[in-house]
C-alpha positions in Angstrom: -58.4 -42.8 -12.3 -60.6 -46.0 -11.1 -58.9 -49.3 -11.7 -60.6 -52.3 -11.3 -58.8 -55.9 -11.0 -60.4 -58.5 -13.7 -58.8 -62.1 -13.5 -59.8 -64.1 -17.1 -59.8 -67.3 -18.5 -57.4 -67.9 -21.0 -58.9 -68.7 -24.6 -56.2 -71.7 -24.9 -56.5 -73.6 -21.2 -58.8 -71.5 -18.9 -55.5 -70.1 -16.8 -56.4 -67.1 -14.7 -54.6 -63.6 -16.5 -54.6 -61.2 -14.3 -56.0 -57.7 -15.7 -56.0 -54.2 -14.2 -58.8 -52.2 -15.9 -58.7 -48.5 -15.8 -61.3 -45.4 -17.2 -61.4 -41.8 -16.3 -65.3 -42.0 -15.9 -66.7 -39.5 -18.1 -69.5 -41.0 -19.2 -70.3 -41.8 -23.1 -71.6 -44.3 -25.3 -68.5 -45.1 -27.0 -64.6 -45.1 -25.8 -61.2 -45.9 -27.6 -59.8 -49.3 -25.8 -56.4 -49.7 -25.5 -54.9 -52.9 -24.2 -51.3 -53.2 -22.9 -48.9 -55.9 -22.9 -46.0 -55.9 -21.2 -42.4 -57.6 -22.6 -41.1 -61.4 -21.3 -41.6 -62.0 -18.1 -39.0 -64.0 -17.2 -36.8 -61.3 -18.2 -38.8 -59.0 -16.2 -41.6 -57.9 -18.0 -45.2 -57.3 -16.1 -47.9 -54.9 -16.4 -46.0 -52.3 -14.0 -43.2 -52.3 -16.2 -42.2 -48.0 -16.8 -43.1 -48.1 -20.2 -46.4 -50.2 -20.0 -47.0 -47.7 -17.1 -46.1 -44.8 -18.8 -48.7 -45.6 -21.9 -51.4 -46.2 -19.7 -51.7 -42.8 -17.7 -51.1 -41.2 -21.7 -53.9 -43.6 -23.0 -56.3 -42.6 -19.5 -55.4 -38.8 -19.8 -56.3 -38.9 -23.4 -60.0 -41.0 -22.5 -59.4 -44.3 -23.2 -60.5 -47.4 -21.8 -57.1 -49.1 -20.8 -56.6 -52.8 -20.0 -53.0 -53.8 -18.7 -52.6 -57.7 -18.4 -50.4 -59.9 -16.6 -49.3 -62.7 -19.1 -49.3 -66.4 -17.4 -46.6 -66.4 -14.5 -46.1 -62.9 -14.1 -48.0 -60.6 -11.0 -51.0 -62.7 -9.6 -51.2 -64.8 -13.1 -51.4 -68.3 -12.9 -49.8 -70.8 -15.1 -46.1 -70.5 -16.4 -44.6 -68.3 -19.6 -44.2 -70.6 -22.1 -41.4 -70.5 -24.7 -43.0 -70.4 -27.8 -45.6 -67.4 -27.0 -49.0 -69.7 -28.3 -50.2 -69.8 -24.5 -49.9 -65.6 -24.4 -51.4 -65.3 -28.0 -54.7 -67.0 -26.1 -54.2 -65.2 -23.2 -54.1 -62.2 -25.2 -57.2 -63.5 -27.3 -59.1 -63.9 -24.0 -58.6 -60.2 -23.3 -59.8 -59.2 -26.4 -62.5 -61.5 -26.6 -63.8 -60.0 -22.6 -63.7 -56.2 -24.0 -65.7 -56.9 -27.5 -68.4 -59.3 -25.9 -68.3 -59.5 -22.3 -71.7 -58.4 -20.6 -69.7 -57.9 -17.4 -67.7 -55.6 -19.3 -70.1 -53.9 -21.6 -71.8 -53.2 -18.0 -69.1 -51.3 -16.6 -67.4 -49.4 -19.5 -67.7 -47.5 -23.0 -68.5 -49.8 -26.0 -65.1 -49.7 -28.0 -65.1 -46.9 -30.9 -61.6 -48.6 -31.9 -59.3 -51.1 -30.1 -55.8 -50.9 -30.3 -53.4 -53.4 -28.9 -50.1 -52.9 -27.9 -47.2 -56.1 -27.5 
C-alpha cells in the first residue's frame, strides 16, 4: 500500500501536522476516507500507535483512502499538545479541510464518497 507523507497547516496557527496518506491504488472516481487520530501524546499517543495502526491496514484492505495524523508535538509535528485540545480540534479541521478541497489532494486520490473520522 503507497503512503505518501503530507505535512499541513493547522486551521488555528499554521503549525506543520504531520500526515501519512495511504490508498491501495485501484483506480475510481469516488473512495470512502477515513482519517485517524491517535490518543494524547504526551501519554503516548501517535499515529503508529497499535490500534491507530491496526484501523488503518482494515480501512486500506477494505478501499479506503486513509489519513493518519500526527497531532502538534508528536512524530515530526511541530508545535506543542496543548491542554485544552482547541489547538488539535484545528489541526484536525486542517486535515479535513485538505481532503474535501485541496487540489493537491483531489490530484492524487479518489473524491470522498463518505468521510469518517476517528478520535
Amino acid at each position: 500500500m503507497p503512503t505518501e507523507t503530507i505535512f499541513i497547516e493547522s486551521a488555528n496557527d499554521k503549525v506543520l501536522i504531520e500526515t501519512k496518506q495511504s490508498y491501495n491504488g485501484i483506480p475510481c472516481t469516488e473512495a470512502p476516507t477515513a482519517i485517524l487520530a491517535h490518543p494524547y501524546g504526551p501519554l503516548g499517543g501517535h499515529m503508529n500507535n497499535n490500534v491507530v495502526s491496526s484501523l488503518h491496514r482494515y480501512f486500506v484492505s477494505q478501499g479506503y483512502v486513509v489519513i493518519r495524523i500526527n497531532f502538534r508535538g508528536c512524530g515530526e509535528s511541530k508545535g506543542r499538545t496543548s491542554w485544552t485540545g482547541m489547538a488539535e480540534r484545528g489541526d484536525y479541521q486542517a486535515v479535513i479541510d485538505h481532503v474535501l478541497h485541496s487540489p493537491d489532494y483531489a490530484s492524487k486520490y479518489p473524491k470522498p464518497s463518505r468521510l469518517m473520522i476517528c478520535v
